[in-house]
C-alpha positions as CSV (number, residue, x, y, z in Angstrom):
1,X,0.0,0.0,0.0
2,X,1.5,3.4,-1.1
3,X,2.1,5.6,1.6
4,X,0.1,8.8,0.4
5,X,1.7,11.2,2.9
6,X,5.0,11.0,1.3
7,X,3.2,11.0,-1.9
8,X,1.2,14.3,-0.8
9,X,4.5,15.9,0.9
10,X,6.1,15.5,-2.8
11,X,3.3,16.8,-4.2
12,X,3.6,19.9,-2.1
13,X,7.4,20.4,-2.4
14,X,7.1,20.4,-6.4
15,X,4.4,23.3,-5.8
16,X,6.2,25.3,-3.6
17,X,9.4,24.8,-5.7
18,X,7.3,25.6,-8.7
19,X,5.8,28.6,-7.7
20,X,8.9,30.4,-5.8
21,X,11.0,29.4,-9.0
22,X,8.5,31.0,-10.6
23,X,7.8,34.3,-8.4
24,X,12.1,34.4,-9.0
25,X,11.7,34.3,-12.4
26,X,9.1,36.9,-12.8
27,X,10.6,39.3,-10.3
28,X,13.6,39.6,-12.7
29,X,11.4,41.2,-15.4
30,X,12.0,44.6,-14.4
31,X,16.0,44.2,-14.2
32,X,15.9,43.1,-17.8
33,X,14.0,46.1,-18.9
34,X,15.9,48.5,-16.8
35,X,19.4,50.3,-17.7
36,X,21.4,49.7,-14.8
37,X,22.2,46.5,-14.5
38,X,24.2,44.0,-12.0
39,X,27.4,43.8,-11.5
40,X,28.8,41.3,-14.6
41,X,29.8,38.6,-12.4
42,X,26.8,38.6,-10.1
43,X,24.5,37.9,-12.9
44,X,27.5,35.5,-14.8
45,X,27.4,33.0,-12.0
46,X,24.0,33.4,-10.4
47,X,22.6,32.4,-13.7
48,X,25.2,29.9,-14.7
49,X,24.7,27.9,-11.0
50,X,20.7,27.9,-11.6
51,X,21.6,26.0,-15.0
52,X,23.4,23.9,-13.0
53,X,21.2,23.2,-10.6
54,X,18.2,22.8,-12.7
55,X,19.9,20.1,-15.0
56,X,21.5,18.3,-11.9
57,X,18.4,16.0,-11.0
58,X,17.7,18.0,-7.6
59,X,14.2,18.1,-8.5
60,X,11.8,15.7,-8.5
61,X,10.2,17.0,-10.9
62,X,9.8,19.0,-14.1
63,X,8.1,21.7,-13.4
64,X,10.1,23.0,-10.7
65,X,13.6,22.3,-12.5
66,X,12.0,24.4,-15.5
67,X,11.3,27.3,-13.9
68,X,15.0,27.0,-12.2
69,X,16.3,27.0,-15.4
70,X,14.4,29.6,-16.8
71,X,15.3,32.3,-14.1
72,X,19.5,30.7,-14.7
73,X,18.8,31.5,-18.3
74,X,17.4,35.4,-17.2
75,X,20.1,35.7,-15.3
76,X,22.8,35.0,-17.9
77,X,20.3,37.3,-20.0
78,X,21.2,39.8,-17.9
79,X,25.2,39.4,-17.9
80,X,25.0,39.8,-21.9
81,X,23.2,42.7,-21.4
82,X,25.9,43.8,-18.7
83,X,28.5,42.7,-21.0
84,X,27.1,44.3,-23.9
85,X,27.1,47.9,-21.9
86,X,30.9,47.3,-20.9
């Protein structure tokens, strides 16, 4: 017999994983669209270790490593755009 509270407490963490990835993600907007940027090697490795992390098998599962790597890849977004400015 499965036991459905570890199943629900996997449940849950993918959600809340999900969702903050996600909040991340969209809280990022507004530095993309702005002029001043962060520093080129904030932006560099932040982004670079999300990638990492999302591809790394942390997560359970999909949705949660998406959104990881989707706010990794606006991160490194945002070092071009530093770079480019340089």
């Amino acid at each position: 017999m499965p036991d459905f509270e570890v199943i629900k407490n996997f449940i849950l963490e993918d959600w809340v994983g999900l969702l903050i990835n996600l909040a991340f993600a969209v809280m990022l907007i507004p530095a993309l669209a702005d002029k001043q940027k962060p520093p080129l090697t904030t932006s560099l490795v932040t982004g670079l270790l999300l990638v990492a992390l999302s591809v790394s098998g942390s997560y359970r599962a999909a949705a949660p490593a998406v959104a990881v790597f989707v706010a990794g890849c606006m991160w490194l977004v945002l070092a071009w755009q530093r770079y480019r400015q340089s």
